[in-house]
VEXMIRO-50582 format. One record per residue (C-alpha): residue in three letters; x negated, y, z negated. Coordinates in steps of 0.2 Angstrom, whole numbers. Each point is the difference from the previous one (the first is absolute). Last residue first. Layout:
residues N
{ALA, {X, Y, Z}}
...
END
This chain:
residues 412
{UNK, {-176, -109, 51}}
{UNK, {-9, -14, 11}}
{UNK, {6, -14, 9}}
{UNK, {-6, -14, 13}}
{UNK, {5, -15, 9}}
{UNK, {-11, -10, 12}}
{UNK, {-2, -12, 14}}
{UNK, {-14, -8, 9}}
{UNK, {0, -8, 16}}
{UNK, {-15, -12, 6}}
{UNK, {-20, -1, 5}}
{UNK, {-16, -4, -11}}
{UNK, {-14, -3, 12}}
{UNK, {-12, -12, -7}}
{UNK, {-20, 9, 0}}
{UNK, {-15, -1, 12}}
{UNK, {9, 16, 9}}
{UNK, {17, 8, -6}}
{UNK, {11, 3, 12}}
{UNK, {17, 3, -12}}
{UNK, {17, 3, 5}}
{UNK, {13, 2, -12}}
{UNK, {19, 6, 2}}
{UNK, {10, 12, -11}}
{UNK, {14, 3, -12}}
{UNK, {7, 13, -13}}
{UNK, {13, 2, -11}}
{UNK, {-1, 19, -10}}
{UNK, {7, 9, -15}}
{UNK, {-5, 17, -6}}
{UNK, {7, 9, 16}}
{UNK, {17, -12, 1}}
{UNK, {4, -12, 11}}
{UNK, {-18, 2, 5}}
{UNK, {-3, -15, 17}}
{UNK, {-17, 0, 3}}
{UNK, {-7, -9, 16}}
{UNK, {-14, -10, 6}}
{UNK, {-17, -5, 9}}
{UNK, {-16, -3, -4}}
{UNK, {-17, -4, 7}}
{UNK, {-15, -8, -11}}
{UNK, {-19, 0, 5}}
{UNK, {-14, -7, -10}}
{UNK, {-18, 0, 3}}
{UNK, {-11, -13, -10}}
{UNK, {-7, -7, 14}}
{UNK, {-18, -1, -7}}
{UNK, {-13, 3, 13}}
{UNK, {4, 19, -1}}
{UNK, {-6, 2, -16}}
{UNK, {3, 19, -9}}
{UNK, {20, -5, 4}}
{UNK, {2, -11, -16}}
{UNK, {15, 8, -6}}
{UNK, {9, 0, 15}}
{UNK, {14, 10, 5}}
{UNK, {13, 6, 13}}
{UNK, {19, 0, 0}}
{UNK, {13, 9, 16}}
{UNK, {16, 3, -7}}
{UNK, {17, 2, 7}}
{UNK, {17, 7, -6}}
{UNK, {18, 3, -1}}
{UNK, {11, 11, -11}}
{UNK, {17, -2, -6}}
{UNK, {12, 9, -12}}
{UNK, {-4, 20, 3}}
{UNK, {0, -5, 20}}
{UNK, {-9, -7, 12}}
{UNK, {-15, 4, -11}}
{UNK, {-15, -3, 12}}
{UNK, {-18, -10, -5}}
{UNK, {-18, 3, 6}}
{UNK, {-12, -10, -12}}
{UNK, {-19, 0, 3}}
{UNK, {-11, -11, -11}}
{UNK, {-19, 2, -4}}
{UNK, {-15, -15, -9}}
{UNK, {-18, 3, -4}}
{UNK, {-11, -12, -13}}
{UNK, {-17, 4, 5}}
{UNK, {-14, -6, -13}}
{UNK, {10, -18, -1}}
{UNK, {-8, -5, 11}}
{UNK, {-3, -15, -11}}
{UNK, {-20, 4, -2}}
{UNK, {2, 18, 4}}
{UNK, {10, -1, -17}}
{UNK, {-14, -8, -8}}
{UNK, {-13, 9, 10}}
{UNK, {6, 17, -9}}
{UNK, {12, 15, 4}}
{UNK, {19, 1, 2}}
{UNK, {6, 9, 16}}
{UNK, {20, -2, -1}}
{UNK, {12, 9, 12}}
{UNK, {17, 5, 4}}
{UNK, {11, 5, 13}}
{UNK, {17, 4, -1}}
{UNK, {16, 3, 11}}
{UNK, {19, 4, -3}}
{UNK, {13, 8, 12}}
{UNK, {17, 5, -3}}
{UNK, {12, 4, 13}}
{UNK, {19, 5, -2}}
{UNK, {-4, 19, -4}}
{UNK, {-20, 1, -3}}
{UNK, {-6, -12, -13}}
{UNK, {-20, -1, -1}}
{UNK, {-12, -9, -12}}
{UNK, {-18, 2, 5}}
{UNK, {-12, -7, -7}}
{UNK, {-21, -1, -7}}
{UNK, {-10, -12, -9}}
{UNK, {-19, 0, -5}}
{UNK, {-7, -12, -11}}
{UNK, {-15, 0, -9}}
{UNK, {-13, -12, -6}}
{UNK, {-15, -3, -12}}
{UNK, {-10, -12, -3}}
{UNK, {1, -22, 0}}
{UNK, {-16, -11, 1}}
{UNK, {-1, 5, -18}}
{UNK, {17, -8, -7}}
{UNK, {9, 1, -17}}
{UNK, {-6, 18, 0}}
{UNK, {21, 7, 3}}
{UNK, {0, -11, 16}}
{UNK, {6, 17, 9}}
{UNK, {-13, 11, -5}}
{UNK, {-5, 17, 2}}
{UNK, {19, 3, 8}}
{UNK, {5, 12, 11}}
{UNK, {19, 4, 4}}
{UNK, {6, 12, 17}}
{UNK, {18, 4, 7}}
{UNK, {6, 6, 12}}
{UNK, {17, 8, 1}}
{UNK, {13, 6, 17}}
{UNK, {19, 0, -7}}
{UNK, {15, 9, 12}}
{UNK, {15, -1, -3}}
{UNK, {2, 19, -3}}
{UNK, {-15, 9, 7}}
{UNK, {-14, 5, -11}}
{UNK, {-1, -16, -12}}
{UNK, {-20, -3, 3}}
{UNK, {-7, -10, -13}}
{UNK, {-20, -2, -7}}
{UNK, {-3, -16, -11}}
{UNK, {-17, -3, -11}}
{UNK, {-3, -14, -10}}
{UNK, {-14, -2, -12}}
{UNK, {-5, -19, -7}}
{UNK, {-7, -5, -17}}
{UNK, {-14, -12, -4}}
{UNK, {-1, -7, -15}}
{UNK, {18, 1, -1}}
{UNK, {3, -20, 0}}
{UNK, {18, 2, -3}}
{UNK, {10, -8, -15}}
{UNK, {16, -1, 11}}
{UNK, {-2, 17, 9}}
{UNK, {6, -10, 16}}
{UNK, {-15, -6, 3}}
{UNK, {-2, -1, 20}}
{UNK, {-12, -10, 6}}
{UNK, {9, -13, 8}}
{UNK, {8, 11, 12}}
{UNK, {-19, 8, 7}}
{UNK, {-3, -18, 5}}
{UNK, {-21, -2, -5}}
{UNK, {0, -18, 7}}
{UNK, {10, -4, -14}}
{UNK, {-10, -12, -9}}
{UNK, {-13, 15, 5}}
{UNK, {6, 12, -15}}
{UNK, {11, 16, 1}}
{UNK, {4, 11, -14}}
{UNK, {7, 17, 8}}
{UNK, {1, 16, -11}}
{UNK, {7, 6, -15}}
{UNK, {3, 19, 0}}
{UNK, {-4, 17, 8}}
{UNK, {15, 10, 9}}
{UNK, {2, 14, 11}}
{UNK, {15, 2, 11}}
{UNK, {1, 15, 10}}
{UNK, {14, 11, 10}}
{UNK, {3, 9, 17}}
{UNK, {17, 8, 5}}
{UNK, {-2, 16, -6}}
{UNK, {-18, 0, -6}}
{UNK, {-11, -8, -14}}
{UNK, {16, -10, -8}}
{UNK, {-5, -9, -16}}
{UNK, {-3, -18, -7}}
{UNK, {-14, -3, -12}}
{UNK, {-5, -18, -6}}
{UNK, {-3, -9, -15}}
{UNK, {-4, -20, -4}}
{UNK, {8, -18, 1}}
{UNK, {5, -8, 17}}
{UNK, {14, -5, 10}}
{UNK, {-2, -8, 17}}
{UNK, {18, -6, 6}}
{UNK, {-7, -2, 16}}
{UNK, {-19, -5, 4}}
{UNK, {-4, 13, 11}}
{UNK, {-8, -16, 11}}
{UNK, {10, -16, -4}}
{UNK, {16, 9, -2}}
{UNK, {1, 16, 8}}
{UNK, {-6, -8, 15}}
{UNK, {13, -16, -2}}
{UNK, {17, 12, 0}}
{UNK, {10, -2, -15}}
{UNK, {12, -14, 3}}
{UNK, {18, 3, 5}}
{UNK, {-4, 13, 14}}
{UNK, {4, 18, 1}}
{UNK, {-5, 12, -15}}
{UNK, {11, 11, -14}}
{UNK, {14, -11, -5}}
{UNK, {-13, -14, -6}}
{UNK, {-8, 12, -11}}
{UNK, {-19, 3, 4}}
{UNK, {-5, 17, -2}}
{UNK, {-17, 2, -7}}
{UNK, {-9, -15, 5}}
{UNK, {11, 0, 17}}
{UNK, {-7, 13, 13}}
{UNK, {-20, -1, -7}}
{UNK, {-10, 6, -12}}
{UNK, {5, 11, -20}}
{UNK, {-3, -15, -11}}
{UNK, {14, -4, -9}}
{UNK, {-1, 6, -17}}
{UNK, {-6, -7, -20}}
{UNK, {-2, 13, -12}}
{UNK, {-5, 19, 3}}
{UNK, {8, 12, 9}}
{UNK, {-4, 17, 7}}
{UNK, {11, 13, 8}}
{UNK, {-3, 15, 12}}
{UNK, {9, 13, 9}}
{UNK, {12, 7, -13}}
{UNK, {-14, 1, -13}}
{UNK, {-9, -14, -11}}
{UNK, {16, -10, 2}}
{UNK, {-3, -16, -12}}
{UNK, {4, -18, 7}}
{UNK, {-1, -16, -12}}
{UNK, {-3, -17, 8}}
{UNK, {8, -18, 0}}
{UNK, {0, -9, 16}}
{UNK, {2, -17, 7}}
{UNK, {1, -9, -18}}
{UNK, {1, -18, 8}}
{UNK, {12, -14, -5}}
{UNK, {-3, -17, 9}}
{UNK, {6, -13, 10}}
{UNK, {-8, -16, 8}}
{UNK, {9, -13, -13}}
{UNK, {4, 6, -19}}
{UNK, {0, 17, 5}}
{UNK, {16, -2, 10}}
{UNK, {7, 11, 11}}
{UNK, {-13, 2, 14}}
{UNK, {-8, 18, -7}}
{UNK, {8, 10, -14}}
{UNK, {-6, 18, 1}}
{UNK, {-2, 13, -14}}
{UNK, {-1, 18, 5}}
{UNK, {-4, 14, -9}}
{UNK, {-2, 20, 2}}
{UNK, {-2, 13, -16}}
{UNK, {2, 18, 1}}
{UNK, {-8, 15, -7}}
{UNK, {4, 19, 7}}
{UNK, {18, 4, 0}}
{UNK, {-2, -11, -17}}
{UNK, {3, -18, -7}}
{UNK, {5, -4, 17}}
{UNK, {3, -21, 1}}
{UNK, {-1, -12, 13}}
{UNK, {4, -18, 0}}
{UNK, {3, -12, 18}}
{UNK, {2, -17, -3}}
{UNK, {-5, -12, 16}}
{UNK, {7, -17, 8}}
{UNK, {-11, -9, 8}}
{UNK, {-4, -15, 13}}
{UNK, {19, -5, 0}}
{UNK, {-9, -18, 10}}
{UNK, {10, -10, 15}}
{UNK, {-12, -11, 6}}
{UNK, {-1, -11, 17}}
{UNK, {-20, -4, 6}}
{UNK, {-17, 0, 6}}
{UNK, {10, 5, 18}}
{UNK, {11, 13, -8}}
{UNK, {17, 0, -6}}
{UNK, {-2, 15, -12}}
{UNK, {15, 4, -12}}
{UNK, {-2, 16, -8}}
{UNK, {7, 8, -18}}
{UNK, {-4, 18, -5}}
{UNK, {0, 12, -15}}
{UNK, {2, 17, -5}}
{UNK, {1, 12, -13}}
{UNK, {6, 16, -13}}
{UNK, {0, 7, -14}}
{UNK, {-1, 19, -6}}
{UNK, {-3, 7, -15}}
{UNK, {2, 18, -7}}
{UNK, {-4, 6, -17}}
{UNK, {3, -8, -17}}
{UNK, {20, 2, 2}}
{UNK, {3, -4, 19}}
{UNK, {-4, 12, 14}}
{UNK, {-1, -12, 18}}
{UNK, {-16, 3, 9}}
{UNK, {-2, -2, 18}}
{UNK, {-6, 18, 5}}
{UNK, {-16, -4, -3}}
{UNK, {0, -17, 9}}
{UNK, {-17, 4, 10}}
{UNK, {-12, -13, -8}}
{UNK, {11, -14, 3}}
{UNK, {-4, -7, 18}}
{UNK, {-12, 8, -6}}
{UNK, {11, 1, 7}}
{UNK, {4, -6, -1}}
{UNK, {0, 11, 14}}
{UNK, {15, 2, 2}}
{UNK, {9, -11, 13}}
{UNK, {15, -3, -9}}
{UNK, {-4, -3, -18}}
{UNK, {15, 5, -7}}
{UNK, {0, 6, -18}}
{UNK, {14, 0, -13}}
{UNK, {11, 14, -9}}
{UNK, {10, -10, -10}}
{UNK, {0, 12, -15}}
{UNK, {0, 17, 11}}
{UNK, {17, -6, 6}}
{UNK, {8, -5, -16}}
{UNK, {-8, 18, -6}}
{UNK, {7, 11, 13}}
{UNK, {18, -10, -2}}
{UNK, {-2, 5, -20}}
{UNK, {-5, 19, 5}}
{UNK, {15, 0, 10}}
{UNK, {13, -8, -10}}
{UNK, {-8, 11, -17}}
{UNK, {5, 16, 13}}
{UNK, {16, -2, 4}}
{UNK, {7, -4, -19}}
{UNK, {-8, 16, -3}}
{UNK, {11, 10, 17}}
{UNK, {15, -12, -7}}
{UNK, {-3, 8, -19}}
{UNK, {0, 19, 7}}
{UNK, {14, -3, 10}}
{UNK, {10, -7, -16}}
{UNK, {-3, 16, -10}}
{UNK, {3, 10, 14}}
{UNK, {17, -6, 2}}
{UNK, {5, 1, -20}}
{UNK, {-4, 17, 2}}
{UNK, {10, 3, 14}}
{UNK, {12, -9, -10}}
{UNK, {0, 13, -14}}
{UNK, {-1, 15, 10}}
{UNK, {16, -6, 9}}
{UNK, {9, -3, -19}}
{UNK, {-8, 20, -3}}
{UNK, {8, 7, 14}}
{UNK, {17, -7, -3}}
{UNK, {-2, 7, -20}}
{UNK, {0, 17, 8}}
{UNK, {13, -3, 14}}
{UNK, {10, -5, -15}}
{UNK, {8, -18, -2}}
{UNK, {17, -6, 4}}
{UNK, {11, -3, -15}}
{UNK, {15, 12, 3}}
{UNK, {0, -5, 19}}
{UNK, {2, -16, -6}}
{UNK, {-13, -16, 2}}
{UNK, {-3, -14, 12}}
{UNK, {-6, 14, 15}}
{UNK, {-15, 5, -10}}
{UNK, {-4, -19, -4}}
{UNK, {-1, -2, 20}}
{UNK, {-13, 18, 2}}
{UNK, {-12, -8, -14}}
{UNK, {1, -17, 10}}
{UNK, {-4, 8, 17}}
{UNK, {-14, 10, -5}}
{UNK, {-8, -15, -6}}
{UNK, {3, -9, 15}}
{UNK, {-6, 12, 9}}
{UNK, {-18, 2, -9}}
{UNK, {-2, -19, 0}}
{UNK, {3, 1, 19}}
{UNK, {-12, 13, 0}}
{UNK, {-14, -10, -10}}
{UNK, {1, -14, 13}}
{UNK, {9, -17, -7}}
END
């Protein structure tokens, strides 16, 4: 009932009981006046106590939506994958949290094999203590099942501090700042339901590591990574494989630590050129002397313009010493190119041309590896994604692994 109809109705009532008495005992024009002043007053009163009861329904509806406030991963970049989730946080009572995930399952039906695998599932916690501190963490669940070939991994767990509004530092465990899908790695977020084989078995994806780093913008449009932390420890039972020497900051050999070095170009929109550089004194960590030191270079470019997107990296190993020499292992080099269309916001198509070889510096061993693929995505939703794709390989002086694989994907 509006505030004039109340008026109205008011007025009416005052003007019936008027009618239901006798000339004799109708009221004044004084004391007329003062009944009228007495509902208006009345009226007021109860449209200053809706215009209250107005405001406590907003203010609660602000808050219910602030408190589930959640993040979406879609194609940031993790972010760090997660590094750039600012704006993500949710107020609660001791400050403002966020959570969050993802997770995949696949089913490959390869040559070596049928398997159907959710290879992980990932919690996502952030919190802002101040407009200026903030804490990032993941914790991932890989295969299911720790009792057989699963496990649970601490993927990230750092505090960031804003030294000014151009440059932060964290400290803690972090994904080290090289390659497309180290840092951004959602399933939503690339084509292909396995991870591509370069930025597996050369930028040895997910790579995370224990240390400090500086990230800043130089320039509009240019930023910097800088990070020292653990570094590689590989070993010749390995043959030196840069994969196998990762640490995962899980009591780390840090007796020889590594630096990394990333420099980004964001100057037009969808558009991402980096390279990266790491050196390490070390990379057997003095557990072997025929081993030195080794760097790896890497550089990309990630590009989405209207429907077509178009991903390609090249990256490279030199690591010193006759023992890697030995193996060939002293070159290990790999680079893929993906062109891919969006027919529309639901489905996208795809190919991608694989290269590596981690035993490239000896040319007698055939250690080359070549892998084509082809697919689609299907996003019924932009957080939640079904994927698909063939496999080629051409591999030389090794079994070609050849099939379909299939996968499902999610992230909020």
């Amino acid at each position: 009932m509006t505030y004039a109809t109340r008026a109205s109705l008011g007025l009416a009532t005052a003007l019936l009981a008027a009618s239901s008495v006798n000339a004799a005992e109708m009221p004044s024009s004084e004391k007329m006046w003062q009944i009228i002043r007495q509902q208006q007053q009345e009226i007021d009163s109860l449209k200053k106590q809706q215009e209250i009861t107005d405001e406590k329904v907003e203010a609660a509806g602000q808050a219910i939506d602030s408190a589930v406030t959640s993040p979406s991963h879609a194609q940031t970049g993790m972010s760090g994958a997660l590094g750039d989730k600012h704006d993500a946080f949710a107020h609660g009572k001791f400050g403002k949290t966020v959570v969050g995930g993802y997770g995949e399952m696949h089913y490959n039906n390869l040559d070596s094999g049928n398997e159907i695998d959710f290879h992980r599932a990932i919690l996502f916690l952030g919190h802002e203590f101040t407009d200026s501190i903030r804490f990032f963490s993941e914790i991932e669940y890989e295969h299911a099942n720790t009792d057989a070939n699963g496990a649970v991994e601490l993927e990230q767990a750092y505090l960031e501090f804003d030294l000014n509004p151009s440059h932060r530092a964290r400290a803690g465990l972090f994904l080290v700042p090289v390659g497309i899908l180290n840092e951004t790695h959602e399933p939503a977020t690339f084509y292909g339901v396995e991870r591509n084989p370069v930025e597996n078995k050369i930028v040895p994806t997910t790579w995370w590591v224990g240390g400090a780093s500086l990230i800043g913008e130089i320039a509009p449009g240019w930023s910097y990574d800088f990070a020292v932390h653990e570094g590689m420890k590989t070993s010749l039972a390995n043959n030196y494989a840069v994969r196998s020497g990762r640490q995962s900051t899980s009591e780390a050999d840090a007796n020889d630590l590594a630096s990394t070095l990333r420099v980004k170009w964001t100057g037009i929109a969808g558009v991402e050129l980096a390279a990266s550089v790491q050196y390490q004194q070390d990379m057997t960590q003095g557990t072997d002397a025929a081993a030195g030191d080794a760097w790896l270079f890497e550089t990309h470019a990630d590009i989405r313009r209207g429907p077509f997107g178009l991903r390609a990296l090249y990256a490279t190993w030199d690591l010193e010493g006759n023992g890697p020499a030995a193996v060939g292992a002293d070159e290990q080099t790999g680079f893929y190119i993906e062109p891919s269309f969006r027919i529309s916001q639901k489905w996208g198509l795809f190919a991608r041309y694989n290269e590596w070889d981690n035993q490239a510096g000896d040319s007698s061993i055939d250690s080359e590896r070549v892998q084509y693929n082809a697919g689609v995505n299907f996003w019924p939703h932009p957080d939640v994604v079904l994927k698909a794709d063939l496999q080629q390989q051409d591999n030389q002086g090794a079994k070609n692994d050849n099939g379909f694989n299939l996968g499902v994907g999610y992230q909020f």
